[in-house]
C-alpha positions in Angstrom: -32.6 34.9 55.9 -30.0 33.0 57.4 -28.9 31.0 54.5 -28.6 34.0 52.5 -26.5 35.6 55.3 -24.2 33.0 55.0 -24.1 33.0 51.6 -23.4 36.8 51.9 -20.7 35.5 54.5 -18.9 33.3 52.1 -19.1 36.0 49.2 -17.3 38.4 51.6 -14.9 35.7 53.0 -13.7 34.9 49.6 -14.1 38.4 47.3 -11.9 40.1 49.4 -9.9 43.3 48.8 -6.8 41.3 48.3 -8.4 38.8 45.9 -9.9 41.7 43.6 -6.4 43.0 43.6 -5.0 40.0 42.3 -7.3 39.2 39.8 -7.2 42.6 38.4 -3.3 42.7 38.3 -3.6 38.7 36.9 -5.8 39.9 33.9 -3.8 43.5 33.1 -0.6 40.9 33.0 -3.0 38.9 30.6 -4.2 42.0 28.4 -0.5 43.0 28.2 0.8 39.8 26.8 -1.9 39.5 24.0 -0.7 43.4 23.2 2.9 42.7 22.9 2.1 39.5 21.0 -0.5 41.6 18.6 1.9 45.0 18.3 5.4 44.1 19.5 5.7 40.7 17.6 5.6 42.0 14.4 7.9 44.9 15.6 10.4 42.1 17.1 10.1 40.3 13.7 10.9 43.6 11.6 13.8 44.5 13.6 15.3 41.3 13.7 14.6 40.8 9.5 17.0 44.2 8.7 19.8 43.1 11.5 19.8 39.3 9.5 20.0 41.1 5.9 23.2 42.2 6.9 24.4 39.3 7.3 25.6 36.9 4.7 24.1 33.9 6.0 21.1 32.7 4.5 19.8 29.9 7.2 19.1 33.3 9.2 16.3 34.3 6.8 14.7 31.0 7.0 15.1 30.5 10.6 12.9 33.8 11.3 10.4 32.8 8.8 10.1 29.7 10.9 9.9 31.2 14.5 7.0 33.9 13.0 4.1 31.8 13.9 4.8 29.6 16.7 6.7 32.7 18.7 3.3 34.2 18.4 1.6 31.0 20.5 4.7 31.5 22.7 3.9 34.8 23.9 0.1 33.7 24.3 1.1 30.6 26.3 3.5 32.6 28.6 0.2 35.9 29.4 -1.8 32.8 30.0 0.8 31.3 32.2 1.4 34.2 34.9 -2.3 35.1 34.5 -2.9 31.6 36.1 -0.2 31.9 38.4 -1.4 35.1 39.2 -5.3 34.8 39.6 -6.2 33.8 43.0 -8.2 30.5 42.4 -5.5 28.9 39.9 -2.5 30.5 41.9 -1.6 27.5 44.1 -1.0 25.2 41.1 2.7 26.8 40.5 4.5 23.6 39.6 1.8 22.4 37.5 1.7 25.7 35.0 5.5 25.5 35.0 5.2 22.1 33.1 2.5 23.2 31.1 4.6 26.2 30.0 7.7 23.5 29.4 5.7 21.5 27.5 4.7 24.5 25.2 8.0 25.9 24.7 8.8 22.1 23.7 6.0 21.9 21.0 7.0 25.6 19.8 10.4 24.5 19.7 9.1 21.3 17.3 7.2 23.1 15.2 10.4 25.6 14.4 12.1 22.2 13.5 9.3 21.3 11.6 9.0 24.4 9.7 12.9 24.1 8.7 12.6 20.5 8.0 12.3 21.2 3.8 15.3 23.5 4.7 17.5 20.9 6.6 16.2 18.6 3.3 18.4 21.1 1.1 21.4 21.3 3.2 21.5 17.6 3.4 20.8 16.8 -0.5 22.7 20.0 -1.7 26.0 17.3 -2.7 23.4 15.1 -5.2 24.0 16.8 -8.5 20.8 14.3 -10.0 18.3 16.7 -9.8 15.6 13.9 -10.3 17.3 11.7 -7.3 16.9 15.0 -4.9 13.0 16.0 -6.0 12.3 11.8 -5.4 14.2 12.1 -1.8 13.7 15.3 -0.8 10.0 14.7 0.7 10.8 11.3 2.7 13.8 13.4 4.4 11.5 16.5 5.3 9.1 14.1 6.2 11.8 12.2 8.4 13.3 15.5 10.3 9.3 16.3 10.7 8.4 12.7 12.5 12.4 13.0 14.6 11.0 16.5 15.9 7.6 15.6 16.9 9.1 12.4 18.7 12.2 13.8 20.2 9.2 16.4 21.7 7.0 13.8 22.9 10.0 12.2 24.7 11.3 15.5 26.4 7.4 16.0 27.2 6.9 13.0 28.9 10.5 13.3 31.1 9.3 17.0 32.2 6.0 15.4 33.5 8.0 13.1 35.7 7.7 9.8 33.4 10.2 6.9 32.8 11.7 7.9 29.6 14.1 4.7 29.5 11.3 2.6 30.5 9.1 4.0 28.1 11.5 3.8 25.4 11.9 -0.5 26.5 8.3 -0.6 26.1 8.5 0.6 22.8 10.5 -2.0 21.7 8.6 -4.6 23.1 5.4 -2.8 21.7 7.0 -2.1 18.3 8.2 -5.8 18.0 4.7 -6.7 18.2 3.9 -4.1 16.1 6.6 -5.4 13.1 5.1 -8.8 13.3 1.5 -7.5 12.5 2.8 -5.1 9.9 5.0 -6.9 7.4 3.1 -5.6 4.9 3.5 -2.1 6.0 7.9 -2.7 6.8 8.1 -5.0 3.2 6.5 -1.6 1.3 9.2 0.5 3.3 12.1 -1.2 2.4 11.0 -1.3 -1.0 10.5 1.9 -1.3 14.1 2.8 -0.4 15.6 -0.2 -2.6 13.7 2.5 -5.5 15.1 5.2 -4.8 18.8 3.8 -3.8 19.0 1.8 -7.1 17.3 4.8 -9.1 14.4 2.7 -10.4 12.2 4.9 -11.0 12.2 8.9 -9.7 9.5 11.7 -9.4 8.6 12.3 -13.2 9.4 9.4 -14.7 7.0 7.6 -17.3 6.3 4.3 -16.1 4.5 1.3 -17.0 4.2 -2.7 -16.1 1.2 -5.2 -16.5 -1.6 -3.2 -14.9 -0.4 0.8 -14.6 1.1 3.2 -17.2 1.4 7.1 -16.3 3.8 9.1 -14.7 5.5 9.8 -11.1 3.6 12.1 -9.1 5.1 11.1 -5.7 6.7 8.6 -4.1 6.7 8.2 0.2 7.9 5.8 2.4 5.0 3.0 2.0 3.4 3.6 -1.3 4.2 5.2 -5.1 1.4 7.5 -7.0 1.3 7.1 -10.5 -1.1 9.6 -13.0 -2.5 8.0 -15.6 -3.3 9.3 -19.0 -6.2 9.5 -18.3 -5.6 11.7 -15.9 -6.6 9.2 -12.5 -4.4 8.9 -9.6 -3.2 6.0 -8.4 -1.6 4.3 -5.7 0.6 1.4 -5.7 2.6 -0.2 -2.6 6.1 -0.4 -3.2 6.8 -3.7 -3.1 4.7 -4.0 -6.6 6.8 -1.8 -8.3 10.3 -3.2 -6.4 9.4 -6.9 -7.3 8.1 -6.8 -10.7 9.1 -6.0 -13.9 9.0 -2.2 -14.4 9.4 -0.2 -17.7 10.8 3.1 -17.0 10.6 4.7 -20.5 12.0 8.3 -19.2 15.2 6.6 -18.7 15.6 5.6 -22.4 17.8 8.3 -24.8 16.0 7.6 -27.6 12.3 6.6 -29.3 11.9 3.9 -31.9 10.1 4.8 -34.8 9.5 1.8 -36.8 7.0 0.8 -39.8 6.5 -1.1 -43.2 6.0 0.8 -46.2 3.9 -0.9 -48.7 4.3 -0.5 -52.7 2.3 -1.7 -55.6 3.6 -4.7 -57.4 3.9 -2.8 -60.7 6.8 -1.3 -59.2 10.4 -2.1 -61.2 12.9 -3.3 -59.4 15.1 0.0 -60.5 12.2 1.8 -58.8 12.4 0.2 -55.9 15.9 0.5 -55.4 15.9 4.2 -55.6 12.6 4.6 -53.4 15.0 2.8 -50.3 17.9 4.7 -51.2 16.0 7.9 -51.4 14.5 7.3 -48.0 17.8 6.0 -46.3 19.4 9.3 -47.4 16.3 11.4 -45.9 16.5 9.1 -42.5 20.2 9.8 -42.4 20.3 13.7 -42.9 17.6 14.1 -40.9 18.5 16.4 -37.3 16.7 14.5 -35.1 17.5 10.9 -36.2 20.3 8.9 -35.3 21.9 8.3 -38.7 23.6 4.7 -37.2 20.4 3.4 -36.4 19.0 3.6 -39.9 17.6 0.5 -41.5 15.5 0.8 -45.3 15.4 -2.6 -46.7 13.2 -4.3 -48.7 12.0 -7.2 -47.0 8.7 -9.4 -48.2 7.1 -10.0 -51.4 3.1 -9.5 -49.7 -0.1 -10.9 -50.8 -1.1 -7.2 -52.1 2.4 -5.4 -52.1 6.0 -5.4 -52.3 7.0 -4.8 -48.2 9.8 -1.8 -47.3 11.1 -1.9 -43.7 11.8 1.8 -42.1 13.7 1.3 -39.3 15.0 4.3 -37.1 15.8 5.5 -33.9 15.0 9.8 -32.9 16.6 11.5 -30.2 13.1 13.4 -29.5 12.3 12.3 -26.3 8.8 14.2 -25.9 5.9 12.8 -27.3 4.5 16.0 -29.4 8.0 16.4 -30.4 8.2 12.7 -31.3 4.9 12.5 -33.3 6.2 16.1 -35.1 9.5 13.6 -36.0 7.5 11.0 -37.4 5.0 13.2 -39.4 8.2 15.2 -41.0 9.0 11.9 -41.9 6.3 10.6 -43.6 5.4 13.6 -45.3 9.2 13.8 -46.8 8.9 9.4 -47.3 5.1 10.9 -49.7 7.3 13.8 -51.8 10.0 10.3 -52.6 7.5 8.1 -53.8 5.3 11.1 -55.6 8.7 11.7 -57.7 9.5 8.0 -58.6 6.3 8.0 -59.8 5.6 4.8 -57.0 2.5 4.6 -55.3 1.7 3.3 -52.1 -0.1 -0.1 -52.1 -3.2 -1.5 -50.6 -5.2 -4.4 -50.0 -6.5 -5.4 -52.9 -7.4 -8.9 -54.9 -6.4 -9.8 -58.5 -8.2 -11.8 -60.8 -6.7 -13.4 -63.9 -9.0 -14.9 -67.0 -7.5 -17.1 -69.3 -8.5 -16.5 -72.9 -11.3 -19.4 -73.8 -11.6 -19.4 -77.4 -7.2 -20.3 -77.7 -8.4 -23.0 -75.1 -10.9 -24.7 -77.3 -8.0 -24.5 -80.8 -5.6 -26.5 -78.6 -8.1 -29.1 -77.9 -8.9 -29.4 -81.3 -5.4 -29.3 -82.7 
């Protein structure tokens, strides 16, 4: 009986009128917060979207659009913070909340930064009219303003908490000296990656191909490149594979080679012949989508089984169905040429020539 007095004691020493008080005025603080950030939020957010619309600023928009979500963990963060300040048992802990509350109005802050980092891209790259130059840097710069945020946070963090920023920052150095020394690699793949994009190597899009990959640019980031094959695999190569070997960047070329020897049966005239290369050199020439100065129809080698044409072109059809239509358009017109010189296409094929015995046996004799 008398330990449960005194445990009756200590239940009446500490739930005391004044500490029910609190705690109830702590938690109605609490409810309230969570109400304005469930209700009023939204209405803060509508109101503030048809005073910006007026405006002819457009960074305004974008800006509100940002602050939606992490104003939202702002409002939490703040009922939480005088519900703790409030409530009797966490009441005495002032300074401590205050620099949780800092701490959270930094990392809301960051992630408004972060949110406008694709935005801050825009502004930045608006002045680079190469359309495939901005798509290639536009994700290393939001991912830059994104990592400058977060950091700049952490630092501003760590001086609210009462920590050695300058000293902090020294030991950085020292640590990311170290760091560099472990992590060429890492630093070689870096600088590669911007030697890319400065000398406009390669971009987002491209068809590429060297000794061991052929596909196209999916993305490019500060260590490594990803390629898609044809075959539709992803892959990813470090930078400094792409910056110190050869690299064929067929997107960049203005025009495709089409290219192929045209084989005719030796019974062919000469006349024939003539005409057939003409004919074809005239078609080549007229044609819309081939570059009439790059034309080449000779007749080149007498072949074990034909007489050898050379078709030589270059087309301005850079895609490859559109290419392959090219080439078919041509062959099919190269068919109706030969089909009205009466010439027909050769192939392989051996001949075999029997001299007459019977006028071999009257020389003899003779």
């Amino acid at each position: 009986m008398d330990n449960m007095g005194f445990i009756l004691d200590n239940i009446r020493n500490v739930f005391t009128v004044t500490f029910l008080v609190e705690t109830v005025i702590a938690t109605v603080v609490l409810l309230a917060f969570l109400v304005v950030n469930r209700f009023l939020k939204g209405r803060i957010i509508s109101i503030s979207r048809r005073l910006i619309t007026k405006t002819k600023i457009t960074w305004d928009d974008k800006l509100l659009d940002a602050m939606e979500e992490p104003l939202g963990f702002l409002l939490k963060a703040l009922g939480t913070y005088f519900f703790l300040v409030l409530f009797p048992p966490t009441s005495g802990f002032e300074s401590f909340w205050m620099n949780m509350l800092r701490s959270i109005l930094i990392i809301s802050l960051a992630r408004v930064a972060s949110r406008m980092a694709g935005d801050f891209a825009d502004m930045l790259l608006n002045s680079l009219k190469d359309k495939q130059a901005n798509q290639t840097i536009r994700p290393l710069t939001i991912r830059t303003f994104q990592a400058l945020a977060y950091a700049l946070a952490v630092l501003m963090i760590a001086q609210e908490w009462g920590y050695d920023v300058k000293g902090f920052l020294a030991g950085l150095g020292l640590i990311g000296f170290a760091v560099a020394m472990g992590a060429q690699d890492t630093i070689t793949n870096m600088l590669s990656g911007l030697f890319l994009i400065a000398d406009k190597t390669i971009s987002v899009g491209d068809w590429v191909s060297n000794d061991q990959i052929e596909g196209t640019v999916e993305e490019m980031s500060f260590r490594t490149t990803k390629i898609r094959t044809f075959e539709q695999s992803l892959i990813t190569v470090p930078n400094s594979l792409l910056a110190n070997n050869p690299v064929t960047n067929y997107t960049q070329r203005g025009m495709r080679r089409i290219r192929f020897t045209l084989g005719v049966m030796y019974k062919t005239s000469a006349d024939q012949l003539d005409v057939v290369i003409r004919n074809i050199d005239t078609m080549l020439r007229e044609h819309p989508q081939v570059v009439s100065d790059t034309v080449y129809v000779h007749f080149s080698t007498f072949n074990d089984s034909s007489l050898d044409i050379v078709v030589y072109c270059f087309t301005d059809a850079m895609g490859y169905g559109l290419y392959m239509k090219v080439k078919e358009e041509i062959n099919f017109k190269i068919m109706n040429i030969l089909e009205k010189e009466s010439v027909s296409a050769a192939f392989p094929s051996t001949s075999i020539y029997i001299e007459d015995a019977g006028e071999l046996t009257k020389e003899k004799l003779a």
